[in-house]
C-alpha positions as YAML, in Angstrom:
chain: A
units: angstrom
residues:
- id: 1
  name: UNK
  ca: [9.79, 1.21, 6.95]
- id: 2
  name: UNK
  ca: [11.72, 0.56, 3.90]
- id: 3
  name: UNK
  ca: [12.84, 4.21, 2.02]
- id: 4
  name: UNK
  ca: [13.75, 3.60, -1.81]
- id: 5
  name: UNK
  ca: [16.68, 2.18, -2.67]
- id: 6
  name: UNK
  ca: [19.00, 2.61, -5.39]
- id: 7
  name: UNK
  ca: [21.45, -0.13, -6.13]
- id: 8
  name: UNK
  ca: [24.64, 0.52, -8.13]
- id: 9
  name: UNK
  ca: [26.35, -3.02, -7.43]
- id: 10
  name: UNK
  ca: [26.13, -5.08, -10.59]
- id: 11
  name: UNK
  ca: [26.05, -9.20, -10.49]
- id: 12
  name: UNK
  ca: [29.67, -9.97, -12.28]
- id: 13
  name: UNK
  ca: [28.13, -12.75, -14.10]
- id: 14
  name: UNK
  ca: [26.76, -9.75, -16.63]
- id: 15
  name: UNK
  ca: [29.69, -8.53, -17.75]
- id: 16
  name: UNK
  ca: [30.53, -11.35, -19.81]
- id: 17
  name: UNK
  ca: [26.78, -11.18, -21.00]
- id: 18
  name: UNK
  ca: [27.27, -7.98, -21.90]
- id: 19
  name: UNK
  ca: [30.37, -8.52, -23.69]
- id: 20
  name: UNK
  ca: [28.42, -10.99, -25.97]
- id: 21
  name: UNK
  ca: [25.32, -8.36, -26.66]
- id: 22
  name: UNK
  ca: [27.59, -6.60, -28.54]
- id: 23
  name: UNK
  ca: [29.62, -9.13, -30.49]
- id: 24
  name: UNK
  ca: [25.88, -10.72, -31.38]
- id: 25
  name: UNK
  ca: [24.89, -6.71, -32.51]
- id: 26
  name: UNK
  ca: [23.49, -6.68, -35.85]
- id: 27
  name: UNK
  ca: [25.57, -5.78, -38.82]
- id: 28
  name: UNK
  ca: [26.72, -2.04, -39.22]
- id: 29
  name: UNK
  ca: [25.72, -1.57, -34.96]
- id: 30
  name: UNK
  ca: [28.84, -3.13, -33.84]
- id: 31
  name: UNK
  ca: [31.71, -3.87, -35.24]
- id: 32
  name: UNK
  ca: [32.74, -7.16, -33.23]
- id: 33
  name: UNK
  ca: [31.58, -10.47, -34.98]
- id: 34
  name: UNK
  ca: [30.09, -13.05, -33.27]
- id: 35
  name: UNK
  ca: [32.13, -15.52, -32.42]
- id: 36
  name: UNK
  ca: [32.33, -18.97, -33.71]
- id: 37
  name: UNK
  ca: [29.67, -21.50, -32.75]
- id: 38
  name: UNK
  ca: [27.42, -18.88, -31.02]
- id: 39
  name: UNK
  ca: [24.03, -18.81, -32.46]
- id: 40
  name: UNK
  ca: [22.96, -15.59, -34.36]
- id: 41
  name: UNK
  ca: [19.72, -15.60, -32.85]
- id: 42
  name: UNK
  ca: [17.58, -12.81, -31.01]
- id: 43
  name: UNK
  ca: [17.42, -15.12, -27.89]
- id: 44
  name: UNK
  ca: [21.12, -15.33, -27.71]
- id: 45
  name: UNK
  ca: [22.05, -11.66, -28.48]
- id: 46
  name: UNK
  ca: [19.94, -10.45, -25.31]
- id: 47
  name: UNK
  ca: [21.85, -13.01, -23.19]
- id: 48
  name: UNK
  ca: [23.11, -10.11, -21.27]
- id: 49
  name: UNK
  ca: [19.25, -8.80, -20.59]
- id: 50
  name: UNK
  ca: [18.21, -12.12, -19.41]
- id: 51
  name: UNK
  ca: [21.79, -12.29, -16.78]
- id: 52
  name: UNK
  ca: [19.62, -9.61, -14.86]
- id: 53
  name: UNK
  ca: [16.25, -9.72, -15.94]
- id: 54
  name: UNK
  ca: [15.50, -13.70, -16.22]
- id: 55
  name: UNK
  ca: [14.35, -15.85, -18.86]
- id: 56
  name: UNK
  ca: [11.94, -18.92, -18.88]
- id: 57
  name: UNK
  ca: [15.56, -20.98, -19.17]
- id: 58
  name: UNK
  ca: [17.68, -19.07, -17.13]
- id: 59
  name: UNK
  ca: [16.75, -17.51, -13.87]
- id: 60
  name: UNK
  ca: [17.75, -14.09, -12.45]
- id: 61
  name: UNK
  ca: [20.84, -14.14, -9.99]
- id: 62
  name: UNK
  ca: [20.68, -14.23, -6.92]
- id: 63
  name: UNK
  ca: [20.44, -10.94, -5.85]
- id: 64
  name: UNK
  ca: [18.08, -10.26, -8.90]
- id: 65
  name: UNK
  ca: [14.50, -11.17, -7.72]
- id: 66
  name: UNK
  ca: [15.61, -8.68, -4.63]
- id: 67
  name: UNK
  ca: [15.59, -5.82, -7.13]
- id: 68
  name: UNK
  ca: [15.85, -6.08, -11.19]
- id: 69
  name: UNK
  ca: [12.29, -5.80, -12.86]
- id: 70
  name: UNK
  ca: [10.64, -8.69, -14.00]
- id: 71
  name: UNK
  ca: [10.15, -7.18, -17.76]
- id: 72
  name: UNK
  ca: [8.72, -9.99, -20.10]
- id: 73
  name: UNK
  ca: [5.23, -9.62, -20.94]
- id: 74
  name: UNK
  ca: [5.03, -5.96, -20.37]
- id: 75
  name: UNK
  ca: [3.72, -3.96, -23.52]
- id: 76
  name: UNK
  ca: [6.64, -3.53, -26.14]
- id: 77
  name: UNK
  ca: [5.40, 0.19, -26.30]
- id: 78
  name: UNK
  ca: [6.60, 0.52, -22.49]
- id: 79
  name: UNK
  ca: [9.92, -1.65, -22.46]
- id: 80
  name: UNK
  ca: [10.98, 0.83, -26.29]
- id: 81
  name: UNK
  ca: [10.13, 3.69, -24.26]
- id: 82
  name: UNK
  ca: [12.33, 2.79, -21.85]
- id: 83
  name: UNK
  ca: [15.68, 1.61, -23.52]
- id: 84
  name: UNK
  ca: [14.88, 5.06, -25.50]
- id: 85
  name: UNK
  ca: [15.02, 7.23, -21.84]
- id: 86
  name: UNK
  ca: [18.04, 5.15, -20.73]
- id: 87
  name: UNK
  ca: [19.93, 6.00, -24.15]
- id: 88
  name: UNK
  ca: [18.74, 9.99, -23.79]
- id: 89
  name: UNK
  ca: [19.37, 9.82, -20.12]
- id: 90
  name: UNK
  ca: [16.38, 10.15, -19.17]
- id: 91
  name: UNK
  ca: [16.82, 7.15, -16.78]
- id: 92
  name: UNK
  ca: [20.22, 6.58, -15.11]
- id: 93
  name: UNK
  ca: [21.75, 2.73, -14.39]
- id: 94
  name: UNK
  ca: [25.20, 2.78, -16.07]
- id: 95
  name: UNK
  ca: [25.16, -0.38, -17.47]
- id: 96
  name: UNK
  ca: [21.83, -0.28, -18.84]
- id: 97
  name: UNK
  ca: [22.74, 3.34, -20.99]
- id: 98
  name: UNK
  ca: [26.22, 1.38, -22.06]
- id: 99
  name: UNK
  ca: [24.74, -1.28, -23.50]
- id: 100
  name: UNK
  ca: [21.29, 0.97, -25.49]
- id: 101
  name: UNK
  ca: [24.07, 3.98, -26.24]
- id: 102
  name: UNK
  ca: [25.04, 2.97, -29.91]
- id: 103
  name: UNK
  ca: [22.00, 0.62, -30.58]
- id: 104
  name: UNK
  ca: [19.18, 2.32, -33.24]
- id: 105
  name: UNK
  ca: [15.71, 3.10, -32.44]
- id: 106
  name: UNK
  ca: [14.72, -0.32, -35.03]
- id: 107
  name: UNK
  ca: [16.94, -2.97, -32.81]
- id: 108
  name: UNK
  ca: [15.31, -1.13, -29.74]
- id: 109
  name: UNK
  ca: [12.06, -1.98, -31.00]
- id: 110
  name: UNK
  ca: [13.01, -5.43, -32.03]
- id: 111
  name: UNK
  ca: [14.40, -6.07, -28.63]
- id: 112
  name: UNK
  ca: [11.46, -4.46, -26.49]
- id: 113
  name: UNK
  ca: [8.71, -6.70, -28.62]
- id: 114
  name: UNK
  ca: [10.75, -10.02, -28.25]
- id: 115
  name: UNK
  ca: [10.47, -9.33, -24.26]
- id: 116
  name: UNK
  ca: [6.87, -8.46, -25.16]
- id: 117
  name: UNK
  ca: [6.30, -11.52, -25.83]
- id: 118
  name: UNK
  ca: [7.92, -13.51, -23.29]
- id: 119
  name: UNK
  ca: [5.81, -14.79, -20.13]
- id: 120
  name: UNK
  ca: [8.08, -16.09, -16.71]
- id: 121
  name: UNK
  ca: [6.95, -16.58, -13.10]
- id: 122
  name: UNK
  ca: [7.43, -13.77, -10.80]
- id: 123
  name: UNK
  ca: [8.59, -13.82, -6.67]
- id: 124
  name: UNK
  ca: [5.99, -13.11, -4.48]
- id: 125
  name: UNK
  ca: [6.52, -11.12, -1.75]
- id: 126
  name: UNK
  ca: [5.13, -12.73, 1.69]
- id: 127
  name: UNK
  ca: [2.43, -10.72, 3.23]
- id: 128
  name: UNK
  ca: [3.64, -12.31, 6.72]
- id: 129
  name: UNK
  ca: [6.56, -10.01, 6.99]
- id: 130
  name: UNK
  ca: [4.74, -6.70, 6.08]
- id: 131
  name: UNK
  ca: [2.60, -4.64, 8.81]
- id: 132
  name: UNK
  ca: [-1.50, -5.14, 8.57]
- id: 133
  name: UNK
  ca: [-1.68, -1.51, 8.34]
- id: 134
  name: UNK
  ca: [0.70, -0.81, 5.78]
- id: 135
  name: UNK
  ca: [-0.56, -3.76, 3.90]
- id: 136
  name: UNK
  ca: [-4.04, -2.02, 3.82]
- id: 137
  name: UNK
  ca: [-2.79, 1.38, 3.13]
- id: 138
  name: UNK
  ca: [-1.25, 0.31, -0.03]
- id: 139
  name: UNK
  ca: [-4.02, -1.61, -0.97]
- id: 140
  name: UNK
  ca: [-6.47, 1.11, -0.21]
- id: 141
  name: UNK
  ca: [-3.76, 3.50, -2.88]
- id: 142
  name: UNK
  ca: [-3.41, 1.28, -5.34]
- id: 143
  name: UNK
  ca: [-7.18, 0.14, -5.85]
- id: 144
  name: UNK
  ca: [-8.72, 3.15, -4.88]
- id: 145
  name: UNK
  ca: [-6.16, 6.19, -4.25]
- id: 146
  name: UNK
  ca: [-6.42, 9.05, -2.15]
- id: 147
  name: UNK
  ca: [-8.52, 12.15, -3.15]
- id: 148
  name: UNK
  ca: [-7.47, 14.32, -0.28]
- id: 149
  name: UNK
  ca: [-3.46, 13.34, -2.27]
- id: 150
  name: UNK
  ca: [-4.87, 14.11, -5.35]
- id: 151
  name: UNK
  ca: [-3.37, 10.77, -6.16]
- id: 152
  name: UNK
  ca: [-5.59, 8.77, -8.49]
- id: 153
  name: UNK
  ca: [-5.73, 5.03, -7.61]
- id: 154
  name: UNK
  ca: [-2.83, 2.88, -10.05]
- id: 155
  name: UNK
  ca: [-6.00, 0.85, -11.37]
- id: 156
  name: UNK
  ca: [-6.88, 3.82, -13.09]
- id: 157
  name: UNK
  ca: [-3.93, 3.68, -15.57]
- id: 158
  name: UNK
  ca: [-2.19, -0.39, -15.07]
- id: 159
  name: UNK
  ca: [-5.39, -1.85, -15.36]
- id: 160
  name: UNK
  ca: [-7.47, -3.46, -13.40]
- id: 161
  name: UNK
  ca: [-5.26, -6.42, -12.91]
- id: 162
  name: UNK
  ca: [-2.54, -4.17, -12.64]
- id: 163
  name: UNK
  ca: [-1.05, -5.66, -15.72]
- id: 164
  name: UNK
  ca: [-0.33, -2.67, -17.84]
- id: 165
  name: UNK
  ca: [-2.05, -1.52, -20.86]
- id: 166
  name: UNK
  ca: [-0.85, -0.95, -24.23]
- id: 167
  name: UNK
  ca: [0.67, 0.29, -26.14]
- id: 168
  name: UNK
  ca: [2.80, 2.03, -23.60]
- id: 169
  name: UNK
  ca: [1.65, 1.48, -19.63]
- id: 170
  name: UNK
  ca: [3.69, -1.39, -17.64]
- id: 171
  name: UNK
  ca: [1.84, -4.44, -15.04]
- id: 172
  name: UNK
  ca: [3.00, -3.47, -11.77]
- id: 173
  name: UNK
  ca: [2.77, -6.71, -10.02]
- id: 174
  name: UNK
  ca: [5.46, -9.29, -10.34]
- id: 175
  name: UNK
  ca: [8.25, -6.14, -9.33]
- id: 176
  name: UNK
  ca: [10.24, -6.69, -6.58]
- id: 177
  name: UNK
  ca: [9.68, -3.87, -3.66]
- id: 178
  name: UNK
  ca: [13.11, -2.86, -3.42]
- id: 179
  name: UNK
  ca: [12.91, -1.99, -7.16]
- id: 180
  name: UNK
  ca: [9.24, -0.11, -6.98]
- id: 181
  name: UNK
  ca: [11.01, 1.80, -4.09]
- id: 182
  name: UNK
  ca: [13.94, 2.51, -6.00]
- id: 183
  name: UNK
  ca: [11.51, 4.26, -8.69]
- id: 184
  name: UNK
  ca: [9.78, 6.18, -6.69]
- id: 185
  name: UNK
  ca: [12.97, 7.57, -5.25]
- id: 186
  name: UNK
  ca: [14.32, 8.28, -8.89]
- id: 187
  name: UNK
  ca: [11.15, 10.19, -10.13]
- id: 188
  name: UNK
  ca: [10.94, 12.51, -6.17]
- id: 189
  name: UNK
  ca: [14.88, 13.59, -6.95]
- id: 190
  name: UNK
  ca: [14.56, 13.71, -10.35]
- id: 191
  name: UNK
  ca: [16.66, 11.03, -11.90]
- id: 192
  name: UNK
  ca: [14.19, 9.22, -13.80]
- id: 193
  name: UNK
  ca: [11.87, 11.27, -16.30]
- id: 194
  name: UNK
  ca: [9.54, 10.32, -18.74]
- id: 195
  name: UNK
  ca: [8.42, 12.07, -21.81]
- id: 196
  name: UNK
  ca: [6.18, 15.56, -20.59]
- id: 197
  name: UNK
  ca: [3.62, 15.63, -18.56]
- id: 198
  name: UNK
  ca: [5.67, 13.05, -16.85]
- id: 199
  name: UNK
  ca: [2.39, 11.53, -14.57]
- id: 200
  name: UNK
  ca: [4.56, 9.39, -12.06]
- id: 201
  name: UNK
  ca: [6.87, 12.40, -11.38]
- id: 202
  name: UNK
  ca: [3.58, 14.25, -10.24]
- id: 203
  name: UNK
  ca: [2.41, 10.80, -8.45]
- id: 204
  name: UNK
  ca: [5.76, 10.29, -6.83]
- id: 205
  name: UNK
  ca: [5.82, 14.26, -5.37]
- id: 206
  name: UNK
  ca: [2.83, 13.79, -3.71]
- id: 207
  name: UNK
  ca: [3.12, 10.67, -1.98]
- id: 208
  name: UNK
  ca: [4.90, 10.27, 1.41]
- id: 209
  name: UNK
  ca: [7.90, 7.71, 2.04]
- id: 210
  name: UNK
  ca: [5.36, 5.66, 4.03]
- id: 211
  name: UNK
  ca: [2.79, 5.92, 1.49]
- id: 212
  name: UNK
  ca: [5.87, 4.48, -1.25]
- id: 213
  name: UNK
  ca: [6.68, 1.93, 1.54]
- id: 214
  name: UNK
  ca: [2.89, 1.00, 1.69]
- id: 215
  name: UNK
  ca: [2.24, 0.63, -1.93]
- id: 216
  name: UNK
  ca: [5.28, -1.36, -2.74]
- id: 217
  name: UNK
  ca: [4.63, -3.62, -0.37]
- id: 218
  name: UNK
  ca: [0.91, -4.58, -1.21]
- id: 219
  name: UNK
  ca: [2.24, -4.71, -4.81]
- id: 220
  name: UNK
  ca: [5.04, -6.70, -4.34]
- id: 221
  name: UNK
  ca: [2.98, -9.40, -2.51]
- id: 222
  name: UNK
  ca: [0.20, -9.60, -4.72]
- id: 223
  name: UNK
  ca: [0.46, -12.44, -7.10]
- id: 224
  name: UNK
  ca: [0.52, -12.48, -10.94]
- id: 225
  name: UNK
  ca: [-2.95, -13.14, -12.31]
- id: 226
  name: UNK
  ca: [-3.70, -16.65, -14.13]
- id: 227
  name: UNK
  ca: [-3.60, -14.07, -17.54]
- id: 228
  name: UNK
  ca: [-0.68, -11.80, -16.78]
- id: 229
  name: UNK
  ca: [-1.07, -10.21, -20.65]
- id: 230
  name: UNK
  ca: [-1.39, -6.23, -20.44]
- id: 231
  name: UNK
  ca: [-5.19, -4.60, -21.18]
- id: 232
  name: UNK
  ca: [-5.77, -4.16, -24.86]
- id: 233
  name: UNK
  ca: [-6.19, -0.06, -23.59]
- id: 234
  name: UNK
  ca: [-6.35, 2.22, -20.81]
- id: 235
  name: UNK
  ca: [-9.88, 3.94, -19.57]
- id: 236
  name: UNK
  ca: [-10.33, 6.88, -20.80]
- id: 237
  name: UNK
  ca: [-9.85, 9.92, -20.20]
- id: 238
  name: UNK
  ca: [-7.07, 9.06, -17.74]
- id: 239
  name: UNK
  ca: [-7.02, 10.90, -14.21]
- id: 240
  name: UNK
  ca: [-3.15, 12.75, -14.94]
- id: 241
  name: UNK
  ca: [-2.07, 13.65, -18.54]
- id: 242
  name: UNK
  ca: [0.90, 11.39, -19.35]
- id: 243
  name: UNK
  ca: [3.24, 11.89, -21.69]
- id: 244
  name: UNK
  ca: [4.53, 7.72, -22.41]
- id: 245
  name: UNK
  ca: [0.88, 6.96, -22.95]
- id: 246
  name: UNK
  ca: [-0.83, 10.26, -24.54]
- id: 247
  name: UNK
  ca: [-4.97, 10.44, -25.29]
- id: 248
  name: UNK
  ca: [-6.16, 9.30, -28.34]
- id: 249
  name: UNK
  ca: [-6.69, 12.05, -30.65]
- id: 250
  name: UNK
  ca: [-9.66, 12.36, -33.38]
...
């Protein structure tokens, strides 16, 4: 079985990304200017996203398929909601809360719906090296869930095609197991929170490490669909309150 994971070791290659966010920040967020010859475009001042994270030019290191999220394409309302919990703590990866810390809730935005928009191929995990019966365990959570759990199935809220929904819920295929493991682990211990009711926290406490195992690895080996764009909206009502994605109101 593999338990959740938790890397700390960062690919050197970003630092120097990094290094050029910031001197590419827009006026008044940094006080750096860009240097000379480097385009002051969007594209070019999340250089150091795309080190980890991949682009449709550049692809992720070579440790990155293994574990960074595959991002573009997810709903901008997910990916602001996110840079906004690493920069209030509410998620922890050191380099990710350095380089959101000082940035304002607008650039946030701007950088979440350029990703938004961005569509790249994603690793598929092969179903060869997984166990038949963990293989249909996950598949039986994810499509179905487990009443006896009190888990509803991850349908239910990422779609159908497991895409995401906007404005706020992400696609869960195209992530690397490692990394779905990892986020699991961070919601059971507390380490990554959402805005309350925080749904996966409640998810993640009632599912067993062989359940996690199970589901990460049917999701990680299930391919992207020919139309990888998120649902225009979740069903409704949903099966948990959730606090990133909150019922519509009359």
């Amino acid at each position: 079985m593999r338990l959740p994971v938790f890397r700390s070791a960062l690919p050197s290659a970003v630092f120097p990304y990094a290094a050029l966010l910031f001197a590419a920040l827009p006026q008044g967020a940094a006080s750096a200017q860009p240097e000379r010859g480097v385009p002051d475009t969007l594209e070019q001042r999340v250089a150091a996203c795309t080190a980890c994270h991949g682009s449709a030019t550049r692809p992720p290191p070579a440790q990155g398929p293994d574990y960074y999220p595959r991002i573009a394409g997810k709903p901008a309302g997910y990916l602001y909601n996110q840079l906004q919990n690493f920069r209030a703590g509410r998620r922890q990866y050191p380099l990710m809360t350095y380089m959101v810390d000082h940035l304002s809730d607008d650039y946030l935005r701007e950088i979440a719906t350029y990703f938004s928009t961005q569509h790249i191929a994603a690793p598929v995990l092969a179903r060869g090296g997984v166990p038949p019966g963990q293989l249909a365990r996950g598949r039986e959570l994810v499509l179905k869930g487990d009443a006896t759990l009190k888990v509803p199935a991850c349908v239910a809220c990422h779609g159908q095609r497991l895409t995401g929904a906007l404005p706020g819920i992400p696609g869960l295929v195209g992530l690397p197991r490692d990394y779905i493991n990892a986020q699991f682990g961070a919601w059971r211990n507390g380490t990554r929170r959402a805005h309350a009711p925080d749904c996966m926290a409640t998810v993640a406490g009632r599912l067993s490490l062989a359940d996690v195992a199970a589901v990460s690895g049917w999701l990680a080996s299930e391919p992207l669909p020919d139309d990888p764009r998120p649902d225009p909206d979740v069903a409704h009502p949903m099966p948990l309150a959730c606090g990133s994605q909150p019922e519509a109101r009359p």
